[in-house]
N, C-alpha and C positions, 0 to 999 in steps of 0.2 A: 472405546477408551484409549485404546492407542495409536489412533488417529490423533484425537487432542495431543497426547504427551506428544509426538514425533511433530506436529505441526504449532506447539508451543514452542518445541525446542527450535524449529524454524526460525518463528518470530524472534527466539530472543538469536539465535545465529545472526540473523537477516542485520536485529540490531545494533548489536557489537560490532559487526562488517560497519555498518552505517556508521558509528559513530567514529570509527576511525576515518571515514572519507568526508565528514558530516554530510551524509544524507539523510535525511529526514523524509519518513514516509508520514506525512503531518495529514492524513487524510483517507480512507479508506481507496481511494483512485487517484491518489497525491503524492506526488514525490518533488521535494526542491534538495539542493544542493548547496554548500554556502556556508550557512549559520555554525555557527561552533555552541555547543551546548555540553553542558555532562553526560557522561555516558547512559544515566539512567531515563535521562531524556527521552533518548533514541528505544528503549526497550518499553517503554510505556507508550510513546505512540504507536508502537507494533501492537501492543496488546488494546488498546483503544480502540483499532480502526479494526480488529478482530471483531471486540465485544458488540462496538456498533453494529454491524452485518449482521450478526449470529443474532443479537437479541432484537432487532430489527424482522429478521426474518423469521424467529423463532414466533413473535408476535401477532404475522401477520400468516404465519402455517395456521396457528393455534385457530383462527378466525376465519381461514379459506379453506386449509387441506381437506380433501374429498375424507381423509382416513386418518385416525390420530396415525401418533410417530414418535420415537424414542426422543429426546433431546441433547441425549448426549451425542446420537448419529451428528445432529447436525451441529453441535457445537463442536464439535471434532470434525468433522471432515471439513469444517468454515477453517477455523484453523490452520487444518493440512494444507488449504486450499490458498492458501498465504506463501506458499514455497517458493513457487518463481521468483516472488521479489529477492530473494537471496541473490538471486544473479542479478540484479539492478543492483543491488546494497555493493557488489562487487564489482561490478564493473564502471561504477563512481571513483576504484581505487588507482584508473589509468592511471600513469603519469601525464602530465602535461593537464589533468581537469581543473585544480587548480587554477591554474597560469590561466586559463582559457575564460575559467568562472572569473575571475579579479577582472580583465579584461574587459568580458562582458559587462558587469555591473560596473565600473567608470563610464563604459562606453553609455550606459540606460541613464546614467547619471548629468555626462556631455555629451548627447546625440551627436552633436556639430563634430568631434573628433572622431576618427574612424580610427578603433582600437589598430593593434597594431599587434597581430596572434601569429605564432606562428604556426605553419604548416601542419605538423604533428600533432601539436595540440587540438586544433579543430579538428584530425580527422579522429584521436581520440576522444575527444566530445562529442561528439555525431556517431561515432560507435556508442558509447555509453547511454546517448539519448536513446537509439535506437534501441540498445536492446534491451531497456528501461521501457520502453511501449511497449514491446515484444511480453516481457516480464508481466505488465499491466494486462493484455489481452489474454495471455494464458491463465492469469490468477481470475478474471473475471470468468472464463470456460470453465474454470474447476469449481468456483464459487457456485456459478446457475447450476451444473452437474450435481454438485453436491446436494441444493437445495431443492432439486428435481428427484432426486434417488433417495435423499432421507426423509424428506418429507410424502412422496409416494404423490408426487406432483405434477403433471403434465398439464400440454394444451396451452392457448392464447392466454386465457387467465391467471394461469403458473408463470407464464414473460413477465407479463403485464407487473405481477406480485412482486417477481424478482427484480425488475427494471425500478418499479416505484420503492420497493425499499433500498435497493444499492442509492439510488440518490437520497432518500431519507438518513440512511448507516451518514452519507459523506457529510452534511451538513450536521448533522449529530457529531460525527469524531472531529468534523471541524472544531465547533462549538468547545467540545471539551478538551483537543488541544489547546486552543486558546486559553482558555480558563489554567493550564497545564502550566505553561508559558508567563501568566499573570504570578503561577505561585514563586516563580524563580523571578 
């Protein structure tokens, strides 16, 4: 139970950080930067790309797991297991990402003109990128951990489980971001 509450309270941390840098975690392995949206925006896509995982995975324990298993284990530790991204949500808040993101999207806009960034800025956005994947790779280690230890999951079969539902979770919290984004 206090896995969930602490890795709730994450989510909504991660997304108030977020919304002040507008990062948007619009995907359960997704993160853009850019978009200006309301704040609740940013806290509903956290919880979305939580719910896809968990009730993704939840579905397919139910269906594979050698051993039933509590469900609040793994809705809670799916959760908790969302924490990294807090340091992506913050580290969107460099100075100079901005300056760096405007830049870029002119430049995706006129290929032909070669933005004109300065120095700091790029090495700020390539920090931020960076440990925005760093952020990504540890949330996904904690996610298969979690879905391996609450669900009493091991072996090729328990990957495999976990592999085919994290892309089933993405294109599901796509899906209902979208849908998110149609109601605004």
């Amino acid at each position: 139970m206090w896995a969930l509450v602490l890795g709730l309270g994450f989510i909504g941390v991660s997304g108030v950080i977020g919304s002040l840098s507008d990062t948007h975690f619009d995907g359960v392995l997704d993160l853009h930067t850019g978009f200006v949206a309301p704040w609740w925006i940013f806290l509903a896509e956290g919880v979305i790309d939580w719910l896809a995982l968990a009730l993704v995975l939840w579905l397919a324990a139910l269906m594979l797991a050698p051993r039933p298993f509590r469900a609040i284990d793994l809705f809670g530790t799916q959760a908790l297991a969302r924490w990294p991204m807090l340091f992506a949500a913050i580290a969107f808040l460099l100075p100079g990402i901005d300056r760096c993101n405007s830049a870029l999207m002119k430049w995706a806009q006129n290929p032909t003109q070669l933005p004109s960034i300065p120095v700091p800025d790029v090495i700020a956005y390539t920090v931020a990128i960076l440990i925005a994947l760093l952020s990504l790779v540890w949330f996904v280690a904690l996610a298969w951990k979690s879905f391996r230890i609450s669900c009493d999951f091991s072996g090729g079969k328990a990957i495999a489980t976990f592999v085919v539902g994290l892309m089933i979770a993405e294109v599901l919290s796509k899906i209902a971001i979208w849908f998110l984004f149609k109601l605004i």
